[in-house]
N, C-alpha and C positions, 0 to 999 in steps of 0.2 A: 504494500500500500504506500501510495505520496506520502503520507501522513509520516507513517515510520520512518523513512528515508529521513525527512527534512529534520522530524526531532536527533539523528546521530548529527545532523549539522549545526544546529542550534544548542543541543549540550556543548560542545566543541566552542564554540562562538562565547555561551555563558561560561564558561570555566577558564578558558584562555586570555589571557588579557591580548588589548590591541596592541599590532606590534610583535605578536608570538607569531612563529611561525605557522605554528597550528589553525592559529584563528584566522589568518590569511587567505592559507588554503580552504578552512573549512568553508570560508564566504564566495572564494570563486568556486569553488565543488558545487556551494548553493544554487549559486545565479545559474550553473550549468544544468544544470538537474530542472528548475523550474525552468528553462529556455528550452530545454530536451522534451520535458512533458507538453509545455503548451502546444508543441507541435505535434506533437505525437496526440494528445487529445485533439487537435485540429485535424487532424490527416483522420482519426477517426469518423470523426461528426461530417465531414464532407466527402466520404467513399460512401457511403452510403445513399443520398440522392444520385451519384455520378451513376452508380449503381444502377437508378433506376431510368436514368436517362438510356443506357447503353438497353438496356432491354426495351427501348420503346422505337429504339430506328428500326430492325424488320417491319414492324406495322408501321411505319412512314413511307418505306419501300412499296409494299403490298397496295399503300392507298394509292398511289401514282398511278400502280397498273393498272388500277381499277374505275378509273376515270374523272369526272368531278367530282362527282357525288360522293365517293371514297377521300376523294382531295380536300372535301370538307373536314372531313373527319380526322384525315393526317393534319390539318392544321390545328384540330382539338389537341391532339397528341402532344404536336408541338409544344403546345400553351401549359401541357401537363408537365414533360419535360423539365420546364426551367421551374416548376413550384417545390419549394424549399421542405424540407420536414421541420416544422418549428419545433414540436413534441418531442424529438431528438435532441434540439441547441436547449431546451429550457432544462431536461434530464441533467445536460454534461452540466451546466450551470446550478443545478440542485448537488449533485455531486459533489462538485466544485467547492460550497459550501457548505455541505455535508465535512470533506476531508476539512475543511479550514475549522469546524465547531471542533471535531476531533482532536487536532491535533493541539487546539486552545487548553483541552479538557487534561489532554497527558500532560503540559507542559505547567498547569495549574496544578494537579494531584497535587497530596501532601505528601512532606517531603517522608518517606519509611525511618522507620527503627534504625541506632546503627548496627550494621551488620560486625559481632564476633571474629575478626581476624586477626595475624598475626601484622602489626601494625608497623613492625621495624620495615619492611621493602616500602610500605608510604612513605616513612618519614626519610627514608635515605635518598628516594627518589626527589623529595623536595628538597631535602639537603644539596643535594647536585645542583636543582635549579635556581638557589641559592648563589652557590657557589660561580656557577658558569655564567651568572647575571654580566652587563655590561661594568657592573659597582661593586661586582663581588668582591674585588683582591683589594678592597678598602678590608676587609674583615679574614682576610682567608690564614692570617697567624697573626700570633700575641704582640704586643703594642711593646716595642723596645724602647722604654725612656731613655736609657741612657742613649741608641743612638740616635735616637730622632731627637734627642735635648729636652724633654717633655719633663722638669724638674718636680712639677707638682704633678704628676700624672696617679702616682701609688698615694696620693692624699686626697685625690676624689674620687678613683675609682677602686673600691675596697675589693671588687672580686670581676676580676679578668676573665675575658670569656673572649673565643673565638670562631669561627669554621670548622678549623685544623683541629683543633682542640674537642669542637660534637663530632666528628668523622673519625679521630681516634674515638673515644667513650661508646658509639653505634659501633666499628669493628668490634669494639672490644665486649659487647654487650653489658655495659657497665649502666646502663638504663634501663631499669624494670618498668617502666610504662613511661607510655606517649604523653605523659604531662610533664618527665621530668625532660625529656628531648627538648619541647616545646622553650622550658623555663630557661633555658639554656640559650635556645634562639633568641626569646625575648631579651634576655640579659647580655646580649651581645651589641643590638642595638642600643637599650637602655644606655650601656655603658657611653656609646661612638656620642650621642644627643647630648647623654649627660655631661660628657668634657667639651666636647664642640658645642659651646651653648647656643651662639650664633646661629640662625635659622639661613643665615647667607652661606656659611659654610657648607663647601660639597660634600665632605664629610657628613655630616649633619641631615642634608638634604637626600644622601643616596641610603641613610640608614630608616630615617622616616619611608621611605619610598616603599622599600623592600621588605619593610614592618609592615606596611600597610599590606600588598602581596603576601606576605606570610600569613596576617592572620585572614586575609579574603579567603584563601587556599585550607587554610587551617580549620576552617567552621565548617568546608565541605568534606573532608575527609571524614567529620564525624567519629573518627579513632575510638573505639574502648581498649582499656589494657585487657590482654590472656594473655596466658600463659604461653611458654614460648614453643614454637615446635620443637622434633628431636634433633632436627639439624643444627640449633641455636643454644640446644643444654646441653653440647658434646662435654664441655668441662664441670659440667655437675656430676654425669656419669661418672667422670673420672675423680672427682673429689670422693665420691660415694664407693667406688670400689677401693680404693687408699683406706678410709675409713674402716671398709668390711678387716681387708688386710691387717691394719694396724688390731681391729678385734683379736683377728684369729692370730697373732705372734702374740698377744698378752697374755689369751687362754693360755698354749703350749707354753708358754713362760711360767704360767701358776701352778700348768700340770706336775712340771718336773720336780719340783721337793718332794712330792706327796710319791713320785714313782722311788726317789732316792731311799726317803723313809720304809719304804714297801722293800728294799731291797737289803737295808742296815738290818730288818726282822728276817 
């Protein structure tokens, strides 16, 4: 259905800011798509009278042979020929805004529950778009006072946060849920606003920018924390079987007196 088509271009459109690549393409895909159909419902709606014309030239032929009197009549023909089907164009045009209520209807629903996943490949993937931003490498490692000369820099900003800094933490899985990921991003900008107080500053400017994009992006993902898959607790495993281990050498540790004494009788 029209309808279907257009909403994968308009999610696209809603979610990508302008400017993304994505929502570029999604807009000319658009225009291609409705440019493609109106012809295509065109070409429909008018094969049908042509239709009806091409099965009325034999009886025009037949009236010729047949003298005046038949001449009359292929002139009726004629006059039938070029009559239009209006009951045809008002269908395609009920249609037409049949698919436009619809697809009003999908794009209104409420927005669902968030759905239970494992939320670390969202947040890295935003971390990336983050990072690859036009303003990224304002944030992408820790703020060197001493070489940038930044003398008061560790007396307004009490806790340093960066890019480099959540990209190690997400490798490392040292984030048990998507709020403390989050708190991190926010605290990176806070920090960049907070020293550059100046609203002129491009510092300043590209940290607001990319706060704002974060949290646009952030409210959609909708994220709940779970628990992590088994590709992601490889080192629990391994803490837990060290543990079993360290058990069973304490048991056979406690065994051996009791075998010694068993052996002194």
């Amino acid at each position: 259905q029209p309808a279907v088509c257009r909403l994968v271009f308009h999610n696209a459109l809603q979610y990508n800011d302008e400017g993304d690549d994505i929502h570029g393409l999604a807009a000319k895909m658009l225009d291609k798509f409705d440019e493609h159909w109106n012809k295509l419902t065109a070409s429909l709606s008018s094969s049908k009278p042509a239709a009806a014309s091409s099965s009325s030239k034999p009886a025009e032929g037949g009236a010729k042979s047949r003298g005046k009197g038949a001449e009359g009549s292929g002139k009726g023909g004629a006059q039938a020929k070029v009559v239009e089907d209006p009951p045809k164009k008002k269908k395609t045009q009920v249609q037409h805004e049949e698919e436009l209520v619809e697809l009003e209807e999908i794009i209104q629903a409420p927005a669902k529950a968030p759905v239970k996943k494992d939320w670390r490949p969202p947040c890295a993937k935003l971390l990336t778009r983050l990072i690859t931003d036009k303003d990224g490498f304002f944030f992408l490692e820790k703020v060197d006072p001493k070489a940038l000369k930044l003398r008061d820099y560790a007396k307004v900003v009490k806790h340093p946060m960066d890019f480099g800094t959540i990209d190690s933490k997400m490798k490392s899985d040292t984030y048990k849920s998507p709020d403390e990921f989050a708190s991190d991003v926010r605290l990176t900008f806070s920090n960049a606003i907070l020293y550059n107080a100046s609203s002129e500053h491009p510092v300043h400017q590209s940290a607001q920018r990319l706060s704002d994009m974060f949290e646009d992006r952030w409210a959609k993902l909708g994220l709940v924390a779970v628990e992590a898959p088994p590709e992601h607790s490889g080192s629990d495993q391994v803490k837990k079987g060290a543990k079993k281990k360290a058990k069973g050498e304490q048991a056979s540790a406690q065994e051996q007196p009791v075998e010694e004494e068993e052996e002194e009788e």
